[in-house]
N, C-alpha and C positions, 0 to 999 in steps of 0.2 A: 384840405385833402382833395386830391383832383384822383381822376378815372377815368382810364382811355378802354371801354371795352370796346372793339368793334360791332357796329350795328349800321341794320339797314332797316328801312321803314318802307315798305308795298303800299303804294298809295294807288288812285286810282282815279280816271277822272268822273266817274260815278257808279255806283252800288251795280254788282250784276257783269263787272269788266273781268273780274278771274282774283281776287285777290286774294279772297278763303284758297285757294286751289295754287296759288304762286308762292304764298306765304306758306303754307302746310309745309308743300311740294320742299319746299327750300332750306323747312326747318331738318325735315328728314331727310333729303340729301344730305346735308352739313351732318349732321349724325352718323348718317353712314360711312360718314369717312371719320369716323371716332371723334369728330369734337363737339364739346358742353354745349349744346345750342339751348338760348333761354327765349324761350316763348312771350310774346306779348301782342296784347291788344287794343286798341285805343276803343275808349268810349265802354257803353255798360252792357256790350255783348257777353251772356255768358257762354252763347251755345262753341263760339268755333274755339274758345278758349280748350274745349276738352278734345278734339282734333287735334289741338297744337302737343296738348299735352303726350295724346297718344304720336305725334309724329319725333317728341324730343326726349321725352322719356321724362319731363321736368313737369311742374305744376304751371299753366296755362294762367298768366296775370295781364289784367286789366289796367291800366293809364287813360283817369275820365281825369280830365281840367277842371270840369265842372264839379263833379263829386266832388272832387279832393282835393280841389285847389289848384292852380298852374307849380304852386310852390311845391308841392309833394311829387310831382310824376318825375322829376329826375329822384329823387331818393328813393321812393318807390319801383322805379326801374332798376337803380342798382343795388337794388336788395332782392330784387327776381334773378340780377345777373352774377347774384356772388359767383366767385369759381366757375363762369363761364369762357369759353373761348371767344363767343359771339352769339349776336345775338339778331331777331326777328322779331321786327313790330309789324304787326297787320292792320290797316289804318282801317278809319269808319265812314261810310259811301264816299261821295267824290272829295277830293283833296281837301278841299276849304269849306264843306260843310261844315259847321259848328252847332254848337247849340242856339234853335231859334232866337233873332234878334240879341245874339249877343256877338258878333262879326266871329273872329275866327275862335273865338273862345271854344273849346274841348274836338276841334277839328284835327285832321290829321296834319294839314301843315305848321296846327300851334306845338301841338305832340313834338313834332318831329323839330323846329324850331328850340322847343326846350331841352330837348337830349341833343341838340348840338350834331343829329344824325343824315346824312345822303338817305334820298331820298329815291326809291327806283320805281316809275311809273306805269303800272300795268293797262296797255289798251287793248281794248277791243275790236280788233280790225276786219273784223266779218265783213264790213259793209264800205270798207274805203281803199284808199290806195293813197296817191299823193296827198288829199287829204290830211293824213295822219301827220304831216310836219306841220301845219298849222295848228293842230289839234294841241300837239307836243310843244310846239313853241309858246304857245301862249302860258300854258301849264308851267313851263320852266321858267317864262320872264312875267308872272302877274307879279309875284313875291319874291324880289330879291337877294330876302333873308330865309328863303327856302332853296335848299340844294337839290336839285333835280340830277342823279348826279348818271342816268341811265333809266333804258325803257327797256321793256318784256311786253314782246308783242301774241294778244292770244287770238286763239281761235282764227288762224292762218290758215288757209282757204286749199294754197297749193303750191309749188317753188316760185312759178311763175308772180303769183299773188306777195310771197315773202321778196321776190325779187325788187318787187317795184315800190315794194314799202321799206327796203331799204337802200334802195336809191333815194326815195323821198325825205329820208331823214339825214340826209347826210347834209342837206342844208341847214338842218335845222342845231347841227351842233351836238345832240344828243346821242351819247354811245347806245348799239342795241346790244343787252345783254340777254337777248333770249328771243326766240320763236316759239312757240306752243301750237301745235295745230288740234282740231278738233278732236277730243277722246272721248266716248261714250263713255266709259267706265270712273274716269272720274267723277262723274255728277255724282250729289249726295243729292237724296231726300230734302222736302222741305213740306211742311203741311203750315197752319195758321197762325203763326211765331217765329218763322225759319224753318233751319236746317233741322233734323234730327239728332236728337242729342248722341253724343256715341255712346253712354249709356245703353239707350234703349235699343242698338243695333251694333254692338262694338263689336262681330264679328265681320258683320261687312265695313264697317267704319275702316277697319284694320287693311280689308280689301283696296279699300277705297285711298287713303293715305299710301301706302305700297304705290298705288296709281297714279298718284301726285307725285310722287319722288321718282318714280321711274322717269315719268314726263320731264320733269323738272330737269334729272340730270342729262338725257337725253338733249333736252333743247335750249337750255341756259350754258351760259359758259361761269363756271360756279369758281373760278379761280379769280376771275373779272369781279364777280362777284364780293368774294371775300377783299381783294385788296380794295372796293372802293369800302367796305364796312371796317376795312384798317384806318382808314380817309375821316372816319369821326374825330369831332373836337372831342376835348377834354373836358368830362364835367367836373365842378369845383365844390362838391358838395359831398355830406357822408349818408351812406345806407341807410334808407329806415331800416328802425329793429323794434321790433315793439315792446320789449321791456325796456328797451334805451328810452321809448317815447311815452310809455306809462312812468320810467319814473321821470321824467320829466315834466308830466302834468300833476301840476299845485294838488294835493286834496281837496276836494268839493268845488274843480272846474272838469268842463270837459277838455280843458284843453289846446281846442283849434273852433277857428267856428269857420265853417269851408264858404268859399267865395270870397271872405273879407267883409261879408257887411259886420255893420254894428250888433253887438250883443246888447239886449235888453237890459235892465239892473234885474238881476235873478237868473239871466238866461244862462246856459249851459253848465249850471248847476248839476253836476254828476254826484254828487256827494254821497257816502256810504248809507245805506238806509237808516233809520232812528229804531227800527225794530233791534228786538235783540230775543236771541233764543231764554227757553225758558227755564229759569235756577235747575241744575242736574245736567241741563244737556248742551257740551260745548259742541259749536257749528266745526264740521268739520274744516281739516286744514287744506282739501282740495276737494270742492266741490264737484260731482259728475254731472257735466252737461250734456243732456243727449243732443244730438244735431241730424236732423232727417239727414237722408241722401235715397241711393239708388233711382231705379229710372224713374220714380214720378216727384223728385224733387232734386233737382240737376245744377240748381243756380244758387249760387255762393261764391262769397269771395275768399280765398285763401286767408287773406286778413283777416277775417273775422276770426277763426278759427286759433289763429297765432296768437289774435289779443287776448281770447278769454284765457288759452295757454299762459299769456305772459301774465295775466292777473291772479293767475292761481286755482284756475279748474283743469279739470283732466276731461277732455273733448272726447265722448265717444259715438261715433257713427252708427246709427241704425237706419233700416228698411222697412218704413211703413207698407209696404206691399207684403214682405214675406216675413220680420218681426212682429210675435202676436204679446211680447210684452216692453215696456222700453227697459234700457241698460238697467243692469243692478245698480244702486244707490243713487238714480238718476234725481237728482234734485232742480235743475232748469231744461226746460226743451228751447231747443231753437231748429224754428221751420223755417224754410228760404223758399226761394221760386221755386218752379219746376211745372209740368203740366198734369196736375190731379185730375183735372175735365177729361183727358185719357185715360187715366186710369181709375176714373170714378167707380165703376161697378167692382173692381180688385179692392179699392183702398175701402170700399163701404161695404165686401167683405167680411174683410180683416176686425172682426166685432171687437176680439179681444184687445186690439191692440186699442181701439177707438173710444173703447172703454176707460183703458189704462191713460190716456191722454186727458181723458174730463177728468176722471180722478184725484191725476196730480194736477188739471188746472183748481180743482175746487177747494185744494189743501190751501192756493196762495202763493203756491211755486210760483218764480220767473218763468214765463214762455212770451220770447219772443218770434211772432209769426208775420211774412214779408208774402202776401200777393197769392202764390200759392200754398204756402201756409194760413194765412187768413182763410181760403176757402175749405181746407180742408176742416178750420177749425169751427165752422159753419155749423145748421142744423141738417140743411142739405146740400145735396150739390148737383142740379139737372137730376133731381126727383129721388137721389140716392142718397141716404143715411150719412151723415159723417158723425162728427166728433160731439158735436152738440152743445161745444160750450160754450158758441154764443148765439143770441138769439136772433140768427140772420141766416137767407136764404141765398145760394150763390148758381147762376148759371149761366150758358155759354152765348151770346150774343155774336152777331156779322161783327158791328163795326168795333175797329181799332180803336183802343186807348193807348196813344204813345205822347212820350215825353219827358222833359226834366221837367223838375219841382221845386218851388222854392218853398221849405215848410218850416213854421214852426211848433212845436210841442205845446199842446193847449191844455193836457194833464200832467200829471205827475206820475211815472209808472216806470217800472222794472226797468228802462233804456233810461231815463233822462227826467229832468222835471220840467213843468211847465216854465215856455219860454225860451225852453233850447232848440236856437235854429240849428236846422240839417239841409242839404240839399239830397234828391231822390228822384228818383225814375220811375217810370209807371211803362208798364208794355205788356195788354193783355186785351182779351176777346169777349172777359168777361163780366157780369156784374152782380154785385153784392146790394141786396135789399134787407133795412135801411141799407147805406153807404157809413153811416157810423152811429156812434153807441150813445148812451147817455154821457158818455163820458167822452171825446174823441180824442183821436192818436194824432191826429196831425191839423191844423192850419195850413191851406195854400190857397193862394190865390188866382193860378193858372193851370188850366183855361177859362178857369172860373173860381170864383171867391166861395169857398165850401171849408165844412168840416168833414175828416173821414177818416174811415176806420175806429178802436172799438181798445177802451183799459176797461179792464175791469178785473179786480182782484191784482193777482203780480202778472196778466196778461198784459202783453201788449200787441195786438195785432193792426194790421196796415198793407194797402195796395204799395206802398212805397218802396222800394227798392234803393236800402241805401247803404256808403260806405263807411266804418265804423273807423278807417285810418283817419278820415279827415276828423272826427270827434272821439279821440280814443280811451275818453272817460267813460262813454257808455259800456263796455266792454267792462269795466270797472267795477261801476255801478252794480252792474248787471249778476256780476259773479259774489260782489259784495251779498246782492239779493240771494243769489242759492244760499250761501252760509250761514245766513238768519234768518230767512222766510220760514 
C-alpha cells in the first residue's frame, strides 16, 4: 500500500525562530481556503498540538521516534492524515536536535526523513542580512537525505531589510516562500512549561491563530507552498488503526517494545488480569473510563483514548475543576499531564470530586495517573488538599526536569507487568516526596539510576509521560482491569 498525501514539515534552525506561529499560520490558511489540513507535531509537545487543533479544525497529533519507534511515525502520520488534503508537521527546536546522545534520533530532520517530506525552513532574520545564505546553506547541505525544499523568512525588519535577505539567498539556491515581519499580536503566552494551553485562554487563542493566518497568507506564497507539499514521496506503508493493532497483538504480550531493545523473559507481559468478578456479577461488556481534561489537565494523546475505544471501553471526559462527581458507571480513571500547580487552590476546592477519586481508588479500580495526575493524586499539593490517595507530598520547585526515559516496569499493575519496557518523557517544575512507593511504577536509569513513582492497589501512578501506540497491550490490560476489578 503506498500514500502520496502532500505534506510539508516547518523546521527551524533553533527553538524561538517562529515555527509554532508559521506552522499554525499555515495550517489555517490551508483551511480557509476549504482544504482537510491535518495537524502534526514532532516530538512529546502537547501544548501547540491544541493551536494546531483549533487552527484545522482536526485533532492535533504527535510523531515522537523515540516514544514509538522510527517504525510507527509514518503509520502514525497516515492515520492522522486520513481524508486529508494535506498536511503540516511542526518540527521540535533546531532541525537536527534529537534525542540526547542518540544522533538524529526523534529530531525533525529524522521526522521529516521518515515521511519522505520537503522540508521548509523558518529563520529568524531580526539580526542578519547576507548572513542568512550561509546560515540556509549549511542547513540545506549538512544532510543530503533531507529536503530543504524552501525558507520563510521571519521577524523582517523592513523592505529594505527583506530586500537584501533576498538577494542573499539567491546564492544560496533556496526558494523564499515567505516574509513575515514583526506582529505584536501574534505572540501567545508562555509561563513555566511553555505556551498557554488554548484551553485555559481559547478565546484569545482563537484571537491569536486568526493572527497567524492573517500573517501567514498575507506574507507566504501558499500556492508555492502547497505544490512543493505535492513534491512528497510516496510512503509504502498502511495506517495505524488501533483495532487493526490490538488484534494483532498475541494475548498476554504487549505487543511492540519501542526503541527495539530486547525484552526480558516475562517483559511486556500485558496479559488479561487473573481476577475475576464475583459468582452473580458479570463485568460489564464496556467498561466506562473516566479520562480528566479541561484546563488543569490538557496533555494526552489522542491515542490513548482510541486504544482503550478499540479494546472495548466507552471513554468519557470529565472536568476535575468544575465536575464534583466522576461519570456514571465510571469503573477506571485515567489522569494525563496538565498543570494542577495552577490550579491547586480550584482542584483542592472541588472536595466532592477528590473524595469520589480515593473512593474509587480504594475499591481497586484501574487509575492510571501521568505527572499531573500523579500530583493531583497526592496528599497535597504546595500546602493544598488533594486526592489523598497516596502517601506523598507534591510541590512547585525553579529547576527544570526534562527528558526522555528509558524505563522499565519494576511492578505488576493496571498498565503492564513487571519487566515491561516503555520509553517516557518527563518535563515538569515539580517534585514528589518520596519520589516513589513501596511498590514503584518505573525503573530508569537517566539521569540517574532510581526508582519512581507509586502501584498500589489497581493504581498506577508516574512522572512518565508515555505513548500507549508503541505498547498497545497496556490499553488492553488496562480496560481488561475495569471489567474485573
Amino acid at each position: 500500500m503506498t500514500s502520496s498525501v502532500p505534506r510539508l514539515v516547518i523546521a527551524a534552525p533553533s527553538s524561538g525562530s517562529g515555527k509554532t506561529t508559521v506552522a499554525t499560520g499555515l495550517m489555517a490558511a490551508f483551511a480557509a481556503r476549504g482544504l482537510a489540513v491535518s495537524p502534526h507535531k514532532v516530538g512529546p509537545d502537547y501544548i501547540d498540538p491544541g493551536y494546531h487543533a483549533l487552527a484545522s479544525g482536526r485533532v492535533g497529533r504527535n510523531l515522537d521516534a523515540y516514544l514509538c519507534g522510527p517504525e510507527l511515525v509514518a503509520p502514525l502520520f497516515l492515520h492522522g492524515a486520513r481524508g486529508c488534503d494535506i498536511a503540516v508537521v511542526e518540527g521540535v527546536m533546531g532541525m537536527f536536535d534529537g534525542a540526547a546522545g542518540e544522533g538524529e534520533l526523534a529530531s525533525t530532520a529524522h521526522v521529516a526523513k521518515l515521511l519522505r517530506a520537503p522540508v521548509v525552513l523558518v529563520v529568524d532574520a531580526s539580526s542578519q542580512s547576507r548572513s542568512v545564505a550561509a546560515l540556509v546553506h549549511g542547513f540545506a547541505s549538512w544532510d543530503p537525505e533531507v529536503r530543504v525544499g524552501g525558507v520563510i523568512l521571519n521577524k523582517v525588519a523592513s523592505d529594505r531589510h527583506e530586500a537584501l535577505l533576498r538577494e542573499a539567498l539567491e546564492s544560496a539556491g533556496v526558494p523564499v516562500f515567505g516574509v513575515l515581519r514583526r506582529v505584536a499580536q501574534v505572540d501567545t503566552p508562555s509561563r513555566h512549561l511553555g505556551l498557554v494551553p488554548v484551553a485555559e485562554r481559547r478565546g484569545a487563542a482563537v484571537d491569536a491563530v486568526a493572527a497567524m493566518a492573517e500573517q501567514v497568507r498575507a506574507g507566504c506564497d501558499l500556492d508555492g507552498l502547497a505544490s512543493l507539499a505535492r513534491g512528497a514521496g510516496a510512503l509504502s506503508c498502511a495506517a495505524w488503526d488501533a483495532a487493526e493493532v490490538l488484534a494483532q497483538t498475541p494475548e498476554g504480550l504487549d505487543g511492540a517494545n519501542a526503541g527495539g531493545a530486547e525484552t526480558p523473559r516475562g517483559a511486556g507481559n500485558c496479559a488479561t488480569s487473573p481476577h475475576r468478578p464475583a459468582p452473580g456479577h458479570a463485568p460489564p461488556d464496556r467498561p466506562v473510563i473516566a479520562v480528566a481534561g479541561g484546563p488543569a489537565f490538557t496533555f494526552s494523546y489522542a491515542e490513548h483514548a482510541e486504544l482503550l475505544t478499540a479494546a472495548g471501553a466507552d471513554v468519557v471526559v470529565f472536568d476535575p475543576l468544575r465536575d464534583e462527581q466522576l461519570p456514571d458507571g465510571t469503573s477506571g480513571l485515567v489522569i494525563g499531564g496538565g498543570f494542577p500547580e495552577v490550579y491547586a487552590a480550584e482542584l483542592s476546592a472541588n472536595e466532592p470530586l477528590r473524595k469520589a477519586v480515593a473512593a474509587l481508588a480504594e475499591t481497586g479500580a484501574p487509575v492510571a495517573a501521568e505527572c499531573a495526575g500523579l500530583l493531583y493524586l497526592c496528599r497535597e499539593l504546595d500546602g493544598q488538599p488533594m486526592c489523598g490517595v497516596l502517601d506523598a507530598s507534591a510541590r512547585m520547585e525553579d529547576r527544570l526536569t526534562l527528558g526522555y526515559r528509558d524505563a522499565v516496569a519494576v511492578s505488576d499493575s493496571s498498565l503492564a507487568v513487571a519487566g515491561t519496557r516503555m520509553r517516557g518523557h518527563e518535563f515538569h517544575r515539580t517534585v514528589v516526596e518520596p519520589e516513589a512507593g513501596d511498590a514503584a511504577a518505573w525503573g530508569v536509569r537517566v539521569p540517574r539510576r532510581r526508582l519512581e513513582g507509586f502501584v498500589q492497589r489497581g493504581v498506577h501512578a508516574s512522572y512518565l509521560h508515555t505513548h500507549w501506540a508503541s505498547v498497545p497491550g497496556v490499553a488492553r490490560r488496562f480496560v481488561e482491569r475495569c471489567r474485573t476489578s
